[in-house]
CHARMM internal coordinates of N, CA and C (Angstrom, degrees):
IC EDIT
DIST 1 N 1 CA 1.4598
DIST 1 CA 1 C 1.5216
ANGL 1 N 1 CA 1 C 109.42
DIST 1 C 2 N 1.2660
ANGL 1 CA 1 C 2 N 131.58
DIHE 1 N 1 CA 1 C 2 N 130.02
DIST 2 N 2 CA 0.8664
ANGL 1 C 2 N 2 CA 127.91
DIHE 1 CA 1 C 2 N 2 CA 146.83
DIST 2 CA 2 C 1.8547
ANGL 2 N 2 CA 2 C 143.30
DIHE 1 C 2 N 2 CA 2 C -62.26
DIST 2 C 3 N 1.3132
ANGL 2 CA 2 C 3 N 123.31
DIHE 2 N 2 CA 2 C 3 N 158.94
DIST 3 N 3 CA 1.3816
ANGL 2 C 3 N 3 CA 144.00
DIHE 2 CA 2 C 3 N 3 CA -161.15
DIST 3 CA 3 C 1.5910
ANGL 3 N 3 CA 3 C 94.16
DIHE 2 C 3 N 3 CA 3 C -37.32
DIST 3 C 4 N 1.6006
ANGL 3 CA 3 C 4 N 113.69
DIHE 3 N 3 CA 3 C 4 N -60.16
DIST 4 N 4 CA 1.5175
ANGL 3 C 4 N 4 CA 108.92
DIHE 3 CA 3 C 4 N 4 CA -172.64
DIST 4 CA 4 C 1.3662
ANGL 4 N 4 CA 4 C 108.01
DIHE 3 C 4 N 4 CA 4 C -91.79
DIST 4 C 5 N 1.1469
ANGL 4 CA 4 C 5 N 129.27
DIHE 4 N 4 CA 4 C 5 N 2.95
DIST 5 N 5 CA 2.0197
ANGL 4 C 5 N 5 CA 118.33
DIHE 4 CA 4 C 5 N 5 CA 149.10
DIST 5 CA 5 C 1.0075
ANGL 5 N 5 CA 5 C 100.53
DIHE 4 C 5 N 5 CA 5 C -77.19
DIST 5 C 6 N 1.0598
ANGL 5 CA 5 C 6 N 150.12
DIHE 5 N 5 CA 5 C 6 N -10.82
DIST 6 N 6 CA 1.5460
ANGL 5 C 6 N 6 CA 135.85
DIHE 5 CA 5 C 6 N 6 CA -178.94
DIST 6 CA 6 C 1.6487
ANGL 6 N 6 CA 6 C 96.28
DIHE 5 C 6 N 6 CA 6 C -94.68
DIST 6 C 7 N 1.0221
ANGL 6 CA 6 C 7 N 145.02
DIHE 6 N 6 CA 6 C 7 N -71.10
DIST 7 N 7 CA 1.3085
ANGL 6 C 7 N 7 CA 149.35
DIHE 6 CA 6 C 7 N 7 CA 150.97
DIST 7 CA 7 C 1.3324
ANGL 7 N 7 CA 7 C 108.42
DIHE 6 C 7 N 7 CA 7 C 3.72
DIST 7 C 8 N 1.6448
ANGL 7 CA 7 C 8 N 125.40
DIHE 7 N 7 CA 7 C 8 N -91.17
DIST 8 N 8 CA 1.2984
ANGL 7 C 8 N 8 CA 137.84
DIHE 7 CA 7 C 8 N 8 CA 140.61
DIST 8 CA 8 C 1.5007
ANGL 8 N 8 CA 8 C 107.61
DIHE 7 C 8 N 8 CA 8 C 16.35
DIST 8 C 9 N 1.6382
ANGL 8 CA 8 C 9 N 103.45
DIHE 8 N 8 CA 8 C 9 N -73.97
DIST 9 N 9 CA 1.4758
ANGL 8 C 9 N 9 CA 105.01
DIHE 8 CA 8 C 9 N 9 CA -172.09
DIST 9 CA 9 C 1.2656
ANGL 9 N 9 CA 9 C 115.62
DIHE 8 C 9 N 9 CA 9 C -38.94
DIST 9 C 10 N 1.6154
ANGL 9 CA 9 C 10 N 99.43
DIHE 9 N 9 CA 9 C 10 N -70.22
DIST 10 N 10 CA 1.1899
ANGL 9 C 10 N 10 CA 125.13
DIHE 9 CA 9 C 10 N 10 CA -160.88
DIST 10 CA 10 C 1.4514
ANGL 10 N 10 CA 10 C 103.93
DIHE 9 C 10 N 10 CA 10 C -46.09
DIST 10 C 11 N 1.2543
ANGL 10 CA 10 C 11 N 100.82
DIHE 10 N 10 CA 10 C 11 N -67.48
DIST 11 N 11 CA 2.1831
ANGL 10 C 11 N 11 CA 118.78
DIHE 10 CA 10 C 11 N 11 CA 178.89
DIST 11 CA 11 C 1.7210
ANGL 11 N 11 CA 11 C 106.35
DIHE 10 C 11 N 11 CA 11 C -18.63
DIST 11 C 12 N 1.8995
ANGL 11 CA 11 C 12 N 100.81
DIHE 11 N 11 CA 11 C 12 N -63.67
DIST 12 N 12 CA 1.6715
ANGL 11 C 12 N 12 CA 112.26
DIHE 11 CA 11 C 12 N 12 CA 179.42
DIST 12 CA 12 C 1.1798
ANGL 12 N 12 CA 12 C 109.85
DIHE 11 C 12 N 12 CA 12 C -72.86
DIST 12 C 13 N 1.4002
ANGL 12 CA 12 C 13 N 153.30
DIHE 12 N 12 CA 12 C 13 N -22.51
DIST 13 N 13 CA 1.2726
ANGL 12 C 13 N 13 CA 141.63
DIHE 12 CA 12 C 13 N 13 CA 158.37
DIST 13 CA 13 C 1.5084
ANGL 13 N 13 CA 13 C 108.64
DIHE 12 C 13 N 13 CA 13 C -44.77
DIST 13 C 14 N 1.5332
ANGL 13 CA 13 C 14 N 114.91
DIHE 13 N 13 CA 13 C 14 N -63.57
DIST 14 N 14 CA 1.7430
ANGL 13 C 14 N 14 CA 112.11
DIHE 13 CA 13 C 14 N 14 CA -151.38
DIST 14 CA 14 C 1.8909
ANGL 14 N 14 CA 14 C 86.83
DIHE 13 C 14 N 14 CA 14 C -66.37
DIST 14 C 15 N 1.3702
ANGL 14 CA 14 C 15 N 118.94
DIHE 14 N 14 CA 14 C 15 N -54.18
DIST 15 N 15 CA 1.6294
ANGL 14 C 15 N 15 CA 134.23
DIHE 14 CA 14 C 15 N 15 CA -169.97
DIST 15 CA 15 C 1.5705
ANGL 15 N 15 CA 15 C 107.71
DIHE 14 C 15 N 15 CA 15 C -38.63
DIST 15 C 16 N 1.2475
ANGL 15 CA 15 C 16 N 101.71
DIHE 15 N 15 CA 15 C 16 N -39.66
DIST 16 N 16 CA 1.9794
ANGL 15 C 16 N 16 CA 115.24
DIHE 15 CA 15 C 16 N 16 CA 171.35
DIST 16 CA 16 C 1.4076
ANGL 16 N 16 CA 16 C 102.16
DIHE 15 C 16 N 16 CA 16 C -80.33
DIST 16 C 17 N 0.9766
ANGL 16 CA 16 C 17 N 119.12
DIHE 16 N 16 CA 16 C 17 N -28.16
DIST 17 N 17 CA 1.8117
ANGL 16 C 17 N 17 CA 86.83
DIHE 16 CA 16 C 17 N 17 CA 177.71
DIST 17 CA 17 C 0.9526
ANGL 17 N 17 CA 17 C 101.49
DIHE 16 C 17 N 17 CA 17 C -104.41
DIST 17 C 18 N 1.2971
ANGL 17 CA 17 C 18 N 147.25
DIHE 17 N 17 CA 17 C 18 N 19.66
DIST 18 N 18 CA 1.4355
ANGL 17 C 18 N 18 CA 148.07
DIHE 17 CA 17 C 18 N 18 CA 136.27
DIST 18 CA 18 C 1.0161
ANGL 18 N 18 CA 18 C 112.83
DIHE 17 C 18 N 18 CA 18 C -42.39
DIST 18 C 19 N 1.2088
ANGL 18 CA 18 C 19 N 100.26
DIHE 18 N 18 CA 18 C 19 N -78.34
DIST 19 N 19 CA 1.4763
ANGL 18 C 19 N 19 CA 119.85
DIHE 18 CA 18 C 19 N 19 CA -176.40
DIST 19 CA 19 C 1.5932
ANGL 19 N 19 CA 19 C 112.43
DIHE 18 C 19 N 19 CA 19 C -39.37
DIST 19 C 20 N 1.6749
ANGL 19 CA 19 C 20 N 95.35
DIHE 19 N 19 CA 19 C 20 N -62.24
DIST 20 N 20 CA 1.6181
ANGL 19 C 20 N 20 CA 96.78
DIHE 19 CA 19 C 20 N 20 CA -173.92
DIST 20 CA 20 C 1.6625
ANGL 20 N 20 CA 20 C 118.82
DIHE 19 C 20 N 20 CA 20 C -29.63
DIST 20 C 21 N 1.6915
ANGL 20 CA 20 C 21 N 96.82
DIHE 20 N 20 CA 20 C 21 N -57.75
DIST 21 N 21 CA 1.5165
ANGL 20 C 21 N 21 CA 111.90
DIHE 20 CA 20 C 21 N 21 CA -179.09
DIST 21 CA 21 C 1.4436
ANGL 21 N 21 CA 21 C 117.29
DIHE 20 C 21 N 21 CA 21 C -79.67
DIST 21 C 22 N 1.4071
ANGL 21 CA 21 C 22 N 122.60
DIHE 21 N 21 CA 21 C 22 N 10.80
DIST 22 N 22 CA 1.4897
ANGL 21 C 22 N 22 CA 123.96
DIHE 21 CA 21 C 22 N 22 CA 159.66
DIST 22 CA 22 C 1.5442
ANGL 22 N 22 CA 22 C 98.17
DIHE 21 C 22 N 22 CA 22 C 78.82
DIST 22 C 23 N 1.1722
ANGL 22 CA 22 C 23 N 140.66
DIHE 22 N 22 CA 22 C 23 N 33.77
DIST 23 N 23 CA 1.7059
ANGL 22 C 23 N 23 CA 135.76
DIHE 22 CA 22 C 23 N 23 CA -155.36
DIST 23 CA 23 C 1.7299
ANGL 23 N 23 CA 23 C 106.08
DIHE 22 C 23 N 23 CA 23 C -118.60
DIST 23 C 24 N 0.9274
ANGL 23 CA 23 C 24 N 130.16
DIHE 23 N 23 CA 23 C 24 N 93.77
DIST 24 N 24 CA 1.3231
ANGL 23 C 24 N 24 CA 141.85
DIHE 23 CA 23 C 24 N 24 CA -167.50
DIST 24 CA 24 C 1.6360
ANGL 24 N 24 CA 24 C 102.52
DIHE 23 C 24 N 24 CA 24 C -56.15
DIST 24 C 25 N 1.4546
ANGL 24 CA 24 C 25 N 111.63
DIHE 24 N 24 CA 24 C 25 N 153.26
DIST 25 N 25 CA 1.7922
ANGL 24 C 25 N 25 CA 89.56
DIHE 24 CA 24 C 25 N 25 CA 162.46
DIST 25 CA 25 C 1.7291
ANGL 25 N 25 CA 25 C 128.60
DIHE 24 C 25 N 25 CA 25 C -69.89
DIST 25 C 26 N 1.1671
ANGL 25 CA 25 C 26 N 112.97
DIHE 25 N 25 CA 25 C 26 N -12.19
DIST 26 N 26 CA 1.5105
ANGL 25 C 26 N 26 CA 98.29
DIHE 25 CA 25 C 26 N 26 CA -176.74
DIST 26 CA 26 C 1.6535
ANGL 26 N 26 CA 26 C 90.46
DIHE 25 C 26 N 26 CA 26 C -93.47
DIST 26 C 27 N 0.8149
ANGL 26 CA 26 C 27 N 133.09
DIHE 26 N 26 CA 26 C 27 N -33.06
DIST 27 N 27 CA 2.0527
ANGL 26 C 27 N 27 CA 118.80
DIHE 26 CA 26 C 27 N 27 CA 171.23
DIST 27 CA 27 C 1.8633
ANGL 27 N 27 CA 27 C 98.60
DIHE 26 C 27 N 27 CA 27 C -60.74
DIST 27 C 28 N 1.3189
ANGL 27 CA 27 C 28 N 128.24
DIHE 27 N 27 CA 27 C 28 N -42.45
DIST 28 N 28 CA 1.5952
ANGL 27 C 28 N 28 CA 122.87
DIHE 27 CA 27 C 28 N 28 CA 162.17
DIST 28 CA 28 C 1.4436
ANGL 28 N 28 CA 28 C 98.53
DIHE 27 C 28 N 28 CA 28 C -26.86
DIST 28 C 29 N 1.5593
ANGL 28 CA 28 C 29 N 112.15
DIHE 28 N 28 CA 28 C 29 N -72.20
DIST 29 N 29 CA 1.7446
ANGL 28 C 29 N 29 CA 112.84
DIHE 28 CA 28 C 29 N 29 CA -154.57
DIST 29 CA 29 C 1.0686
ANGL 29 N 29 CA 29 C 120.18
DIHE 28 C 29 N 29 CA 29 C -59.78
DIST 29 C 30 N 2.2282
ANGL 29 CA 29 C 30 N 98.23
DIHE 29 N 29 CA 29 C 30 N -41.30
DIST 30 N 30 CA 2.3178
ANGL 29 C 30 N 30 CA 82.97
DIHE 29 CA 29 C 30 N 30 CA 176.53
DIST 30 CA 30 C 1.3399
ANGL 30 N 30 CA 30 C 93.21
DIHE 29 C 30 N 30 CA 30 C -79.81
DIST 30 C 31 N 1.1483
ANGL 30 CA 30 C 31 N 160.69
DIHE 30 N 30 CA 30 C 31 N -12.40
DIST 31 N 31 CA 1.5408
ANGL 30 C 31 N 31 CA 150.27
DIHE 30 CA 30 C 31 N 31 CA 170.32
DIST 31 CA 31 C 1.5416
ANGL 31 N 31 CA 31 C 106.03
DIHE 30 C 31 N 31 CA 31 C -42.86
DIST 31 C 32 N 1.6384
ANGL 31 CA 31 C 32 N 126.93
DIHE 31 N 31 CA 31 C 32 N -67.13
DIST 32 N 32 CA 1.1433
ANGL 31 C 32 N 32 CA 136.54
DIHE 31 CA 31 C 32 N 32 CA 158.05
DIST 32 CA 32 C 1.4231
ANGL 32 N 32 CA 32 C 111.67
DIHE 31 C 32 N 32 CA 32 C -42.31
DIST 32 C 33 N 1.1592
ANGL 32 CA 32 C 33 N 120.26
DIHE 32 N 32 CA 32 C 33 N -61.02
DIST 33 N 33 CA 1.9173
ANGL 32 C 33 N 33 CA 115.45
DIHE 32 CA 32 C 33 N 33 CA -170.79
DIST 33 CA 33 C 1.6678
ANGL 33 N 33 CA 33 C 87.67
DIHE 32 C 33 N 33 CA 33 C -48.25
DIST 33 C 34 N 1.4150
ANGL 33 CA 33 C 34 N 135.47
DIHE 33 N 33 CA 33 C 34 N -48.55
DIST 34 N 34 CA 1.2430
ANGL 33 C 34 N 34 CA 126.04
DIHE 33 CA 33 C 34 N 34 CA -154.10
DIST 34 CA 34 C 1.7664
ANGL 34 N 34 CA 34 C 116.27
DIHE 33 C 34 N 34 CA 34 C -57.80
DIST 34 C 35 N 1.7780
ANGL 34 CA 34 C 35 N 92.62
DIHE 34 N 34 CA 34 C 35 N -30.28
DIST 35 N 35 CA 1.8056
ANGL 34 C 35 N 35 CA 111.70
DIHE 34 CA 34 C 35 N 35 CA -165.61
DIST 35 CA 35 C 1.3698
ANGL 35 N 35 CA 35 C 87.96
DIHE 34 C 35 N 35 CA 35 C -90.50
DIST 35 C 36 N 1.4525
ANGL 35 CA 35 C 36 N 138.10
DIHE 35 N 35 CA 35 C 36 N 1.91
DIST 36 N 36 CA 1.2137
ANGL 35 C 36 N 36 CA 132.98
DIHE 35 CA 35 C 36 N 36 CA -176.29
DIST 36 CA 36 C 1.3502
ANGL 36 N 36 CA 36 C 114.47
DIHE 35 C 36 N 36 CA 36 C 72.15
DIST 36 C 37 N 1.0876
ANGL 36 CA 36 C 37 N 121.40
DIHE 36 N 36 CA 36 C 37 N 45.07
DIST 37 N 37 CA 1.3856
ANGL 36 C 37 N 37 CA 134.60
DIHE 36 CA 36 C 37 N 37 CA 167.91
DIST 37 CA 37 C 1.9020
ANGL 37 N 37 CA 37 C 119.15
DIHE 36 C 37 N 37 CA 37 C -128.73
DIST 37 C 38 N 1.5736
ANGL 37 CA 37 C 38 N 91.98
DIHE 37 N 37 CA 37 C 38 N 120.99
DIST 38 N 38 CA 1.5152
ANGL 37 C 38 N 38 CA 95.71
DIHE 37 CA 37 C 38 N 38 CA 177.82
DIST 38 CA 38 C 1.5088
ANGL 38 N 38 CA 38 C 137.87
DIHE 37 C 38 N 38 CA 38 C -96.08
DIST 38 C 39 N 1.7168
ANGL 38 CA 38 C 39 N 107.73
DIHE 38 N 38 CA 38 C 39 N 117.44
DIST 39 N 39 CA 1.8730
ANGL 38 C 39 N 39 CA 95.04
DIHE 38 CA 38 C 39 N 39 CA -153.86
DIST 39 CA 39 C 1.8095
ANGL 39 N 39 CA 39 C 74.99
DIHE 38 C 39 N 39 CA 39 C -149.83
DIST 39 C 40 N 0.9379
ANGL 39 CA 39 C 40 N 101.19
DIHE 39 N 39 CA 39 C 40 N 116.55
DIST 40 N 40 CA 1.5183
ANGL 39 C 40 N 40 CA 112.88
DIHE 39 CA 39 C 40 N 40 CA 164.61
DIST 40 CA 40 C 1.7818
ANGL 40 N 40 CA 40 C 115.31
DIHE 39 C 40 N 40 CA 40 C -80.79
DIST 40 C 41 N 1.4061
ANGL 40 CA 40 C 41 N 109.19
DIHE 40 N 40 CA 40 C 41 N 136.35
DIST 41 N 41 CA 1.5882
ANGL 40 C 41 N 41 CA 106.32
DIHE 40 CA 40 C 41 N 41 CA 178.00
DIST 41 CA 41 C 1.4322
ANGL 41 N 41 CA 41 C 137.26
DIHE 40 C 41 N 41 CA 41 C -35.48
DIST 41 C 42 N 1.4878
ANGL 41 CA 41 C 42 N 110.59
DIHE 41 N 41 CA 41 C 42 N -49.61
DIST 42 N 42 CA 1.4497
ANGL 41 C 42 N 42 CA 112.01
DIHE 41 CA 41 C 42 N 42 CA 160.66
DIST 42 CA 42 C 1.8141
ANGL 42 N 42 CA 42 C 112.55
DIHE 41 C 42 N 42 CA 42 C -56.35
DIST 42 C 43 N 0.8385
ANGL 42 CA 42 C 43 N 138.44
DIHE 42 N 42 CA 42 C 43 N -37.13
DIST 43 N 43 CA 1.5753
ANGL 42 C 43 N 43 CA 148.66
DIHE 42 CA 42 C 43 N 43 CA 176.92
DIST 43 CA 43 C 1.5498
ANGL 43 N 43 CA 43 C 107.68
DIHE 42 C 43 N 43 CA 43 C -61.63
DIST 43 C 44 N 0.9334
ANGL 43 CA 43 C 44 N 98.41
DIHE 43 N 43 CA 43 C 44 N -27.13
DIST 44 N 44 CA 1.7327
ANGL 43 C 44 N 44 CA 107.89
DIHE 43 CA 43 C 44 N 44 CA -157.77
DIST 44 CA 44 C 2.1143
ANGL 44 N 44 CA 44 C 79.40
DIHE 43 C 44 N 44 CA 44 C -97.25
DIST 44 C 45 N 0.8388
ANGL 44 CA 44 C 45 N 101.01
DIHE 44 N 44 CA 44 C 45 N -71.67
DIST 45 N 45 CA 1.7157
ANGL 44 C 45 N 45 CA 105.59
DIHE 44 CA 44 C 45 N 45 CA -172.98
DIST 45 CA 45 C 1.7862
ANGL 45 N 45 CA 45 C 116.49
DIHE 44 C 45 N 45 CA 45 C -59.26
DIST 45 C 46 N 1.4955
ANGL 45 CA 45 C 46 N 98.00
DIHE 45 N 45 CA 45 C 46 N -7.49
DIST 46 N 46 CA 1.3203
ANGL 45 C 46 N 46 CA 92.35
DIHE 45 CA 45 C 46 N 46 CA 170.51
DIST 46 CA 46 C 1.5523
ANGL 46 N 46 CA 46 C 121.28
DIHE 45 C 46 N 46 CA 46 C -99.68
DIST 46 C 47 N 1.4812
ANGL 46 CA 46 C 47 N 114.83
DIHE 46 N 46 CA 46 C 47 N -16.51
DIST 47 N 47 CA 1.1814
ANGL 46 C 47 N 47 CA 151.73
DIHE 46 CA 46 C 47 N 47 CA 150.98
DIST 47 CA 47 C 1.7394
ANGL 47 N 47 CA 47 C 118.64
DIHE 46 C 47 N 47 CA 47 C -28.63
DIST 47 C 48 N 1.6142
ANGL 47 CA 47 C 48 N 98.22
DIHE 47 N 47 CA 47 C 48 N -66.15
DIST 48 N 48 CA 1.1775
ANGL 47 C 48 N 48 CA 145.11
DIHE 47 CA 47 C 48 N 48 CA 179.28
DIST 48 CA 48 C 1.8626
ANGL 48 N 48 CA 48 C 94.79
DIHE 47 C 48 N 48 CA 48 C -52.73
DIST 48 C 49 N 1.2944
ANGL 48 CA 48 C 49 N 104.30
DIHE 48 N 48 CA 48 C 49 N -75.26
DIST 49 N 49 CA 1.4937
ANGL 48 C 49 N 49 CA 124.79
DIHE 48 CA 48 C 49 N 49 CA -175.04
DIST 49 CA 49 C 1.2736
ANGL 49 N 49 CA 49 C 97.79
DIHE 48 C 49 N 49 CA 49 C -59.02
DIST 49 C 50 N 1.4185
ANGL 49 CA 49 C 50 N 127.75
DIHE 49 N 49 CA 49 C 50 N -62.25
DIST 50 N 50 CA 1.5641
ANGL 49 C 50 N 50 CA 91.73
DIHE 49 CA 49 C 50 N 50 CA -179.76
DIST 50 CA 50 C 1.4199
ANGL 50 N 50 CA 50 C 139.53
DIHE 49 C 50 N 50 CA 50 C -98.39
DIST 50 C 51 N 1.4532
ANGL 50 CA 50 C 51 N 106.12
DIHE 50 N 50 CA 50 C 51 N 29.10
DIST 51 N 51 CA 1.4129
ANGL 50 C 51 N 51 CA 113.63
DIHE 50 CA 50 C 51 N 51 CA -170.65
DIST 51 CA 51 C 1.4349
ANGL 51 N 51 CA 51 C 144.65
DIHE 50 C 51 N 51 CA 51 C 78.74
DIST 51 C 52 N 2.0142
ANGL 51 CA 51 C 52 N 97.88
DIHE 51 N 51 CA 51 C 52 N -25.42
DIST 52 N 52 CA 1.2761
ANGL 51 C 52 N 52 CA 104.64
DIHE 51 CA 51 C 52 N 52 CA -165.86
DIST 52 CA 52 C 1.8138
ANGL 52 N 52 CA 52 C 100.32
DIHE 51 C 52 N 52 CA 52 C -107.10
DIST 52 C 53 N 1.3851
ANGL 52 CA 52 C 53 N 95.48
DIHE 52 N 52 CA 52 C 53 N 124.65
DIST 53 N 53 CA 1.0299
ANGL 52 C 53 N 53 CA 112.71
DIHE 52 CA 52 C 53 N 53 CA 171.79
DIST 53 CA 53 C 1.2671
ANGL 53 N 53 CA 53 C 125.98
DIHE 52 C 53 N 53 CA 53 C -150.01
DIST 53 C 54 N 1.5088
ANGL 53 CA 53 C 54 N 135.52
DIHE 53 N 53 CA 53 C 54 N -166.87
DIST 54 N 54 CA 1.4193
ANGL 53 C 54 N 54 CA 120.87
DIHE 53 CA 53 C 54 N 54 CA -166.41
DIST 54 CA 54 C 1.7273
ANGL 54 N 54 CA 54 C 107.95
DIHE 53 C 54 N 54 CA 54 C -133.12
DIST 54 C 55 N 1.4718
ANGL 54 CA 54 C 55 N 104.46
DIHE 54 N 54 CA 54 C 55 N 145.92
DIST 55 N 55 CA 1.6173
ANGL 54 C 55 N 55 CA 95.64
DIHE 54 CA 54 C 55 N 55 CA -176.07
DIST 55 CA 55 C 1.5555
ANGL 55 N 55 CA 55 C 120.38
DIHE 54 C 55 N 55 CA 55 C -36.76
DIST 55 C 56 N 1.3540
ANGL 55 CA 55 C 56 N 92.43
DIHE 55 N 55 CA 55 C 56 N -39.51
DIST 56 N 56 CA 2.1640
ANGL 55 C 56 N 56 CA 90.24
DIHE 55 CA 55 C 56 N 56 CA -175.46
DIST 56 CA 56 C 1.3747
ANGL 56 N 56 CA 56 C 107.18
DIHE 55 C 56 N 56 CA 56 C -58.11
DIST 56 C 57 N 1.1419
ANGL 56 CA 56 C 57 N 87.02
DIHE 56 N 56 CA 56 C 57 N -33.31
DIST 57 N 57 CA 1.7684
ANGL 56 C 57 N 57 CA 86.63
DIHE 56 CA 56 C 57 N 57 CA -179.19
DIST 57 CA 57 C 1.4825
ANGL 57 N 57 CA 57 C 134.63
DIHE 56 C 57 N 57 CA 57 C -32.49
DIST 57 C 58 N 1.9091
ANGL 57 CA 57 C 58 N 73.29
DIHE 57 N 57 CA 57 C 58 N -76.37
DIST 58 N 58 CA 1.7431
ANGL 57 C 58 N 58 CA 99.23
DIHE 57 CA 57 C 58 N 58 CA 165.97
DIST 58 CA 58 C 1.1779
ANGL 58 N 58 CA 58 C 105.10
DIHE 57 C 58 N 58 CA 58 C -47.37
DIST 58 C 59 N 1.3997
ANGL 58 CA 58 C 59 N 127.11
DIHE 58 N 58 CA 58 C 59 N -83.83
DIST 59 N 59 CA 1.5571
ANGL 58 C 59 N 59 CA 125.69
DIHE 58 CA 58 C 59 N 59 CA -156.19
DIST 59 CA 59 C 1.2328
ANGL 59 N 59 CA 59 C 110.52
DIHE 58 C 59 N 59 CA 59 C -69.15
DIST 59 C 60 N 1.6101
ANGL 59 CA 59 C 60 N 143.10
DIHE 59 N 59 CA 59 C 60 N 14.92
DIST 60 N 60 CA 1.4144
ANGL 59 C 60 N 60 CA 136.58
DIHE 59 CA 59 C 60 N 60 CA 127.92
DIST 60 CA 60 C 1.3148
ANGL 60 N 60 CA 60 C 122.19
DIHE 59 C 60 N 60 CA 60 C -67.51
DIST 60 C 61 N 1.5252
ANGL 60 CA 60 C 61 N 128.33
DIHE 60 N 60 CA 60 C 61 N -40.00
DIST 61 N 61 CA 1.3952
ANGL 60 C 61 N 61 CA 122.57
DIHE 60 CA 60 C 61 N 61 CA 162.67
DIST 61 CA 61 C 1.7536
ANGL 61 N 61 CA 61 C 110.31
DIHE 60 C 61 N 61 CA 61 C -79.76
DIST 61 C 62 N 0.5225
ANGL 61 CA 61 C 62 N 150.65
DIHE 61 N 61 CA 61 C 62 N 0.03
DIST 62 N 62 CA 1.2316
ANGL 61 C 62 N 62 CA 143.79
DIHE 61 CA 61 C 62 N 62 CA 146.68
DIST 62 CA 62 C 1.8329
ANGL 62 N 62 CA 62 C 125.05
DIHE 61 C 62 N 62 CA 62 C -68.29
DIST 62 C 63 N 1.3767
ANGL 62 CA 62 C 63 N 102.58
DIHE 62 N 62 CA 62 C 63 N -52.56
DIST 63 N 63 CA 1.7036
ANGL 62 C 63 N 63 CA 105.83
DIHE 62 CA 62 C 63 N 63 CA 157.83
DIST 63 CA 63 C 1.5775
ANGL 63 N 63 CA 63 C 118.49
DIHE 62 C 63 N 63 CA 63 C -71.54
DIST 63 C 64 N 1.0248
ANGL 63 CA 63 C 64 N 112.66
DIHE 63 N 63 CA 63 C 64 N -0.28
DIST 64 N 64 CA 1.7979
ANGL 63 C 64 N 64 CA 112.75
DIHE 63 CA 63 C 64 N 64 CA -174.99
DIST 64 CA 64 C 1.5414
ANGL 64 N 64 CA 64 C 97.72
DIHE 63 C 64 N 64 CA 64 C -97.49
DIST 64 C 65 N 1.6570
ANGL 64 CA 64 C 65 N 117.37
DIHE 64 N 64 CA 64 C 65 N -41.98
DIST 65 N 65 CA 1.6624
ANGL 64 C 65 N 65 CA 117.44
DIHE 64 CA 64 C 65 N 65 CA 162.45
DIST 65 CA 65 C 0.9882
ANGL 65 N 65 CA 65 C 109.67
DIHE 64 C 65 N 65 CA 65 C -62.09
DIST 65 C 66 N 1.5182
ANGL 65 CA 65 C 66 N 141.92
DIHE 65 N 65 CA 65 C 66 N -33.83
DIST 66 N 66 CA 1.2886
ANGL 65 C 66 N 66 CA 102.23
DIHE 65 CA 65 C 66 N 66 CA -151.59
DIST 66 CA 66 C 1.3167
ANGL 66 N 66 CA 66 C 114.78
DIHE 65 C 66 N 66 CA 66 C 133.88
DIST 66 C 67 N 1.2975
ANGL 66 CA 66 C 67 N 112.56
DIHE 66 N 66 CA 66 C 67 N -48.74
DIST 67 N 67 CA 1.8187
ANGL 66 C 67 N 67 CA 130.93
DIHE 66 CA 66 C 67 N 67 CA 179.39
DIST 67 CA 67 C 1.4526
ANGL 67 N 67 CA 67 C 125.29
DIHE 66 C 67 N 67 CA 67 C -36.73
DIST 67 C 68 N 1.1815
ANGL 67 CA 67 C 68 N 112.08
DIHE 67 N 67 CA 67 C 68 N 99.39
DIST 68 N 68 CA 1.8652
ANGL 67 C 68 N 68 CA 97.48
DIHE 67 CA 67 C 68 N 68 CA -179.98
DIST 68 CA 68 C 1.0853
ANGL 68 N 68 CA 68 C 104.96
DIHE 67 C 68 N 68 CA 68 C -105.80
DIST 68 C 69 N 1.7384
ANGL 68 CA 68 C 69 N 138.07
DIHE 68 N 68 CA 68 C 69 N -24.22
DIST 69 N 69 CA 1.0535
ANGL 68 C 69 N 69 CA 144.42
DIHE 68 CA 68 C 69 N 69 CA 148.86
DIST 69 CA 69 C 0.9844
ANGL 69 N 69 CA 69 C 142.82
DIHE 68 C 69 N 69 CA 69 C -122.21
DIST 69 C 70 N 1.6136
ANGL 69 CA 69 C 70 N 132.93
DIHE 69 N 69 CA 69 C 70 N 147.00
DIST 70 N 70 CA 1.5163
ANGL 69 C 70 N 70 CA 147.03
DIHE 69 CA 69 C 70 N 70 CA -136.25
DIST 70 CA 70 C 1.8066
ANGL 70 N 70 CA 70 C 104.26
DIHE 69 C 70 N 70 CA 70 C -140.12
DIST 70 C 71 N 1.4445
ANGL 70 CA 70 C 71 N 99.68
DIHE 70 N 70 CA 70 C 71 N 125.07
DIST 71 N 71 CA 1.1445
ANGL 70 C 71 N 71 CA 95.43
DIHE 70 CA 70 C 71 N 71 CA 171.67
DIST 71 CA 71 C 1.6591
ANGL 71 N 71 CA 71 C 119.26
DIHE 70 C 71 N 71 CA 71 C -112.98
DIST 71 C 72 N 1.6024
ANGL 71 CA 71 C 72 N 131.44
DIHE 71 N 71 CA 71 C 72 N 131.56
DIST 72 N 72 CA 1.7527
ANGL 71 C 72 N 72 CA 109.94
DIHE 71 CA 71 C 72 N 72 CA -160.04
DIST 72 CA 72 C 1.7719
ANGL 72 N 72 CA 72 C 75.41
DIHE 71 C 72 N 72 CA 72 C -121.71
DIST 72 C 73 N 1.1179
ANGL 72 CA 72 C 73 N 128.96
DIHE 72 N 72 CA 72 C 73 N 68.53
DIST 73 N 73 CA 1.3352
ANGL 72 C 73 N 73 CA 127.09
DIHE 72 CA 72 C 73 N 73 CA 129.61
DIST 73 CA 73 C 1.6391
ANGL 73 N 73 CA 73 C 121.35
DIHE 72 C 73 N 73 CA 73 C -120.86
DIST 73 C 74 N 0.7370
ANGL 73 CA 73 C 74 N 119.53
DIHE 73 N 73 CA 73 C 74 N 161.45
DIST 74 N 74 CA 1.9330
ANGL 73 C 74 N 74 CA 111.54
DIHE 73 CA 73 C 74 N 74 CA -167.69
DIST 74 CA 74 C 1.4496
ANGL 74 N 74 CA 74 C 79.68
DIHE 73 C 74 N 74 CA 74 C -88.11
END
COOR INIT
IC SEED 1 N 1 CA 1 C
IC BUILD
């Protein structure tokens, strides 16, 4: 796989469990403000849009939903 399938992945993983749990990006941001993390909606969706982001990332929005487990097979 290349650099941006891996990206890709990553992008549709966090975007699906969004979805799953119905969580808009600006409910993402006070979700994060709550874990003490600061990411304003446009930031968060630009993030989103281009894929690149960083593990803390992920696994702060993922513990700020809710997520205790992740599945990386489609």
């Amino acid at each position: 796989m290349e650099q941006s399938d891996w990206e890709a992945k990553v992008k549709n993983l966090l975007k699906a469990e969004l979805k799953r749990k119905g969580i808009t990006y600006a409910q993402l941001a006070e979700k994060l403000a709550d874990v003490g993390v600061s990411e304003s909606e446009p930031n968060i969706r630009n993030k989103l849009a281009r894929g690149k982001f960083t593990a803390v990332f992920l696994v702060q929005c993922l513990e700020a939903i809710g997520t205790n487990k992740i599945s990386l097979s489609d």
